[in-house]
N, C-alpha and C positions, 0 to 999 in steps of 0.2 A: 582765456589762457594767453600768456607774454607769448613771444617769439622764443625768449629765451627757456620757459616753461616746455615750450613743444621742443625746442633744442634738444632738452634732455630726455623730457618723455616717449618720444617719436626718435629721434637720432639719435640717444645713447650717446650723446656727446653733453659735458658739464660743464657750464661755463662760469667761467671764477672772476669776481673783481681784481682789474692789478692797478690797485691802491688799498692804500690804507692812512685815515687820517684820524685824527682825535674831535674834530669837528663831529665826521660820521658817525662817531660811537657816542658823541652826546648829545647829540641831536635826533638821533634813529634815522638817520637815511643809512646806513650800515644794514640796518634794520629792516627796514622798507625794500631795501633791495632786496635783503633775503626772500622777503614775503615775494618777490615778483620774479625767482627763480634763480638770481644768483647763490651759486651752493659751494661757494669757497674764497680766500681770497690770498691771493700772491702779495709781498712786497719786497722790496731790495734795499739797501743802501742810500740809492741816489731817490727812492720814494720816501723812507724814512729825514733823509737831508731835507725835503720840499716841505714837507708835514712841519718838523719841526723849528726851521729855520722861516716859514713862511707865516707864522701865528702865535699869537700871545696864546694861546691855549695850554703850552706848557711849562708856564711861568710860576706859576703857584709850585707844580711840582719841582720844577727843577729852583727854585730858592732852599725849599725844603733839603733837598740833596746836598745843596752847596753848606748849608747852618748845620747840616750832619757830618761834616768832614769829609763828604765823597770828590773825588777827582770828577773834572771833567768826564773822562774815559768812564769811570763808571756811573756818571750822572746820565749819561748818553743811554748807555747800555739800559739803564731804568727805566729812562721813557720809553725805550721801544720795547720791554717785555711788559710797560704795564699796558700801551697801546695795542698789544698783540693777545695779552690775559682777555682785555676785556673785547676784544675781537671773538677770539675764541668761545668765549657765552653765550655770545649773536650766534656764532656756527654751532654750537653745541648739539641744537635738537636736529640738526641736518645730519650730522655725524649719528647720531643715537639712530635716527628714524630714516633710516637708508641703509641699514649691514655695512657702517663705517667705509662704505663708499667715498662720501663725499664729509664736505663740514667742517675741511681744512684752514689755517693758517698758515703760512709758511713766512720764517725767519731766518734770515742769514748771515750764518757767523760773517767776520771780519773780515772782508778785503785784502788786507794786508797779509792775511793764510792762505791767499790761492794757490799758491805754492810751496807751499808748507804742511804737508801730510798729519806728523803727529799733533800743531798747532791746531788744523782743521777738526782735527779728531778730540783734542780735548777741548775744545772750543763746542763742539756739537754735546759731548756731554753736558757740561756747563749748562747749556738751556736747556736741556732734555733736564736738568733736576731745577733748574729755577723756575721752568714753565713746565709744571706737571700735570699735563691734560694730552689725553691720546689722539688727540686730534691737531696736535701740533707735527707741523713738517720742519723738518732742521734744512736749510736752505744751504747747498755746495755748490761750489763752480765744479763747471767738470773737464779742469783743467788734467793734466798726467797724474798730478798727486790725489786731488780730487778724485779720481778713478781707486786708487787705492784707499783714501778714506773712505769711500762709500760699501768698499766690499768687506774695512774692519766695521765699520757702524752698523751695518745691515746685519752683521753676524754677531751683534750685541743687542738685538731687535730694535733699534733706533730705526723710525718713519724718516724716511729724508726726499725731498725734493731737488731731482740734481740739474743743476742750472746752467745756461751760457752753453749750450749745446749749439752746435754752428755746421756739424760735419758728420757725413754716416759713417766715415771712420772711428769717429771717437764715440759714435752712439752705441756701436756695435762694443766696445772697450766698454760701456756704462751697462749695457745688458749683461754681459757678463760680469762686472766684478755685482748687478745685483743678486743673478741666479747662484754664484758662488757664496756670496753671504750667508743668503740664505738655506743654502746646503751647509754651511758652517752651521746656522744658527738653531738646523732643526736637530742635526748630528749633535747638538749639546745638551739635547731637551728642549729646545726651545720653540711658542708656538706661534708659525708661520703667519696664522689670522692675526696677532696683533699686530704686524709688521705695514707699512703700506710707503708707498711710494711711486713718484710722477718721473718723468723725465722730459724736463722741459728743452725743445727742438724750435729755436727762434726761425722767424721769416723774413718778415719784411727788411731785415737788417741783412740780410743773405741779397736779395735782389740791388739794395743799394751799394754794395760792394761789388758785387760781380758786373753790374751794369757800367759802374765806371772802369771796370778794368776790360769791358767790352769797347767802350766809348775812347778808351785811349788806344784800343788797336783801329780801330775805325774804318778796318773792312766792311763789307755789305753785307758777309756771313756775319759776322761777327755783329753786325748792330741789330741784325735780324735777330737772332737770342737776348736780347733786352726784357726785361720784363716776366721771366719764366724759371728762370733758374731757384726760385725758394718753395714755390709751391710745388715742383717737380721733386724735387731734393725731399721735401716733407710725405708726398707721396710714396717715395720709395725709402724713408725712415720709416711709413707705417707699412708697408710692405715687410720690412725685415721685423717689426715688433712682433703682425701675426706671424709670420716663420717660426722666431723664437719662442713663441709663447704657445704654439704649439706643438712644439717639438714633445720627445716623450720623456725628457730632461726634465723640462718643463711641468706634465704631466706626474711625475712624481711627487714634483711638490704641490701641487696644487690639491691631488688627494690627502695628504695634510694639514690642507687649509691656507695654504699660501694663495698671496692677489696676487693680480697681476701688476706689473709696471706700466702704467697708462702713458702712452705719450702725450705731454701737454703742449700747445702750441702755443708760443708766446711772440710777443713782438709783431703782433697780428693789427696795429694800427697802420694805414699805408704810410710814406714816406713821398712816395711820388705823387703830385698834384691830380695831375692827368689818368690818375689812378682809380677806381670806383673804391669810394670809401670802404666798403664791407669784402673785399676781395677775397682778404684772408680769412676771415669769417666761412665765408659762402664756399672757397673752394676747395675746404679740410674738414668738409662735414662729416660725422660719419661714429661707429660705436665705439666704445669703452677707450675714449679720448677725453680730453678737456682743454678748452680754450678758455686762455685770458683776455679782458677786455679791460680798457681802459673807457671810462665813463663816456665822453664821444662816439666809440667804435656802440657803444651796446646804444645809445639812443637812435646814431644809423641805423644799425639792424634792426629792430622793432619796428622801423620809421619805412623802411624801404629792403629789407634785409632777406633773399630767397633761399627759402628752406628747402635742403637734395640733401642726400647721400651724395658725396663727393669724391671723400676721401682715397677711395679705393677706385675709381675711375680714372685712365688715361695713364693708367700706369705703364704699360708699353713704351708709349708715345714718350712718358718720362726719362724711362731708360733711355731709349734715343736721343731726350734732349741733353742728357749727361755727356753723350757719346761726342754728339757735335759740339757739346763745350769745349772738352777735350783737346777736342780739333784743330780748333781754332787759339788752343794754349790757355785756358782757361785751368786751372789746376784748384778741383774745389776741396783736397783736403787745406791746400795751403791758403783758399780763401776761409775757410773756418780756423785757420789758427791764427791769420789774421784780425779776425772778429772776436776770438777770443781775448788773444789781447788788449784788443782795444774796449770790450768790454768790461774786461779789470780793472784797466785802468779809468775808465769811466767812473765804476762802482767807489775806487778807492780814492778818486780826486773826490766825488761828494761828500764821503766818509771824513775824509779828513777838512770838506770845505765845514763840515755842519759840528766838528769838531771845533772847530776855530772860532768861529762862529757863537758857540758856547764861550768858549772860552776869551772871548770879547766883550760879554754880557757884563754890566755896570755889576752885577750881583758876582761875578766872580772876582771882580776888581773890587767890592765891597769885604767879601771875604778875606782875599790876602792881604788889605789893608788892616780889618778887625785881629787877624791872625799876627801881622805883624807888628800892633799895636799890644798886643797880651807877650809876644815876644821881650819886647823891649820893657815892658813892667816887671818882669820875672828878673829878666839881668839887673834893671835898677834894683830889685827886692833883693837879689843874691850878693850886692855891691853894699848894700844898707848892714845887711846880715855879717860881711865880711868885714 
């Protein structure tokens, strides 16, 4: 049995690839992983930019795209729902052979609609009918508007994965617009089991922002909190998920067949050197969770990686380390909106770098060259005619 195998069967915790490449899906290491426990797989924008911008792999297809009249914008769009289609067939018996637990993909509308509600919302539809398989997660930030698309999508039974989660402020804003959805959704007839969804609660992006902003006050309180702020934070997010999810709010729906909203933990590679690789792995272990891994972090853990119940331990001692943040002028709603931002704008500089990028490709310059050679035959033909 893998590490990651007793992960889930022993700690009820699911661990998901976060990548996704075209290589993996035709080569079967996609594949292969499945077989060795990985039971889901996350991607984003700036994963989808690496994939395609870093490999002749989708060159066949996107010539194709271009000899068809398709823009740019939607030559992009193709490759990543035909990357995530056949994603999804790898996931498929995980999803069947689990009670739709697990066996996800997750894709995420455009960048450019973090802040755009109804663009979000009809952007989510849009894949929900071009990628029609129940084991697809519609990928949202969970910026202000974000919050409100995810409570109109959830109440039109769309699976969504809500993303860029940085602050229990807004986690607590993302539980609610999901348990409201889905009081919408059962209140119309609608059934709650087909519904599912993650909410992903980033880390190791949480201790590198707050560390530096510990580092520029550069007291001896203050440096003393170095290093602890994302897995305390993560701690008392799964503190308030069980609150929520056991409340009797909660329990109503669940006798209808509603899941729960699993928190996922993502951005669980360290950043710090001085770090133990598997940190964030090891110190958010624990049930009806799911961690992402990027292929480094999972061959650490296998390799050196210790399996506990974590999750729900030292959670006191969390509370307090929030307190002395505090203190010390540490303000962690406003380090999560800070992280949000700069997570957008991460997301939407690669969006637009792997846009460009296409749109540089000799085969798009072959194209409006052909195009504007058929241009100017038609004027000469309309000038012969005249």
């Amino acid at each position: 049995m893998t590490k990651l195998e007793h992960l889930y069967g022993y700690c009820g915790q699911s661990p998901w690839l976060d990548n996704l490449t075209r290589a993996y899906l035709r080569d079967g290491t996609l594949a292969r992983m499945v077989a060795n426990g990985i039971r889901g797989v996350t991607a984003n924008p700036s994963i989808f930019a690496r994939s395609i911008s870093g490999s002749h792999d989708y060159d066949d297809q996107f010539a194709a795209l271009m000899a068809a009249g398709k823009s740019v914008d939607e030559a992009y769009w193709e490759l990543v729902i035909s990357d995530a289609s056949q994603a999804l067939d790898v996931l498929r018996p995980v999803f069947d052979g689990g009670d739709c637990i697990d066996g996800f993909v997750s894709v995420e509308v455009s960048p450019e609609l973090a802040h755009d509600a109804p663009g979000t919302i009809a952007a989510a539809r849009w894949l929900r009918r071009r990628i029609d398989q129940p084991n697809l997660l519609v990928k949202i930030p969970a910026t202000a508007e974000g919050v409100t698309a995810v409570e109109t999508l959830t109440a039109e039974g769309c699976s969504i994965n809500v993303t860029l989660l940085f602050s229990l402020t807004r986690y607590a804003e993302i539980i609610e617009s999901y348990l409201s959805g889905l009081e919408k959704f059962t209140a119309n007839g609608g059934d709650p089991s087909t519904v599912s969804s993650v909410a992903s609660f980033f880390v190791s992006r949480v201790d590198t922002e707050v560390d530096q902003r510990l580092e520029a006050l550069g007291t001896d309180e203050a440096l003393a909190l170095r290093g602890q702020a994302a897995v305390a934070q993560a701690k008392l997010a799964y503190r308030l998920f069980t609150e929520q999810f056991s409340s009797r709010r909660w329990h109503r729906l669940a006798v209808l067949g509603a899941d729960i909203q699993r928190p996922l933990w993502a951005s669980t590679s360290t950043k710090n050197p001085k770090d133990r690789d598997t940190r964030y792995v090891e110190e958010l272990i624990g049930p009806d969770t799911v961690t992402t891994l990027p292929e480094a972090t999972i061959a650490a853990f296998e390799d050196h990686g210790k399996m506990a119940r974590t999750v729900d331990s030292g959670v006191p001692e969390a509370a307090e380390l929030m307190q002395r943040l505090a203190a010390v002028g540490i303000d962690m709603t406003a380090v999560g909106c800070t992280l949000e931002d700069n997570g957008i704008a991460s997301f939407d500089k690669a969006y637009h770098e792997v846009l460009a990028n296409l749109a540089a490709s000799p085969l798009v310059a072959g194209q409006t060259r052909e195009k504007g050679s058929r241009d100017v035959s038609r004027r000469r033909s309309r000038t012969r005619r005249s």
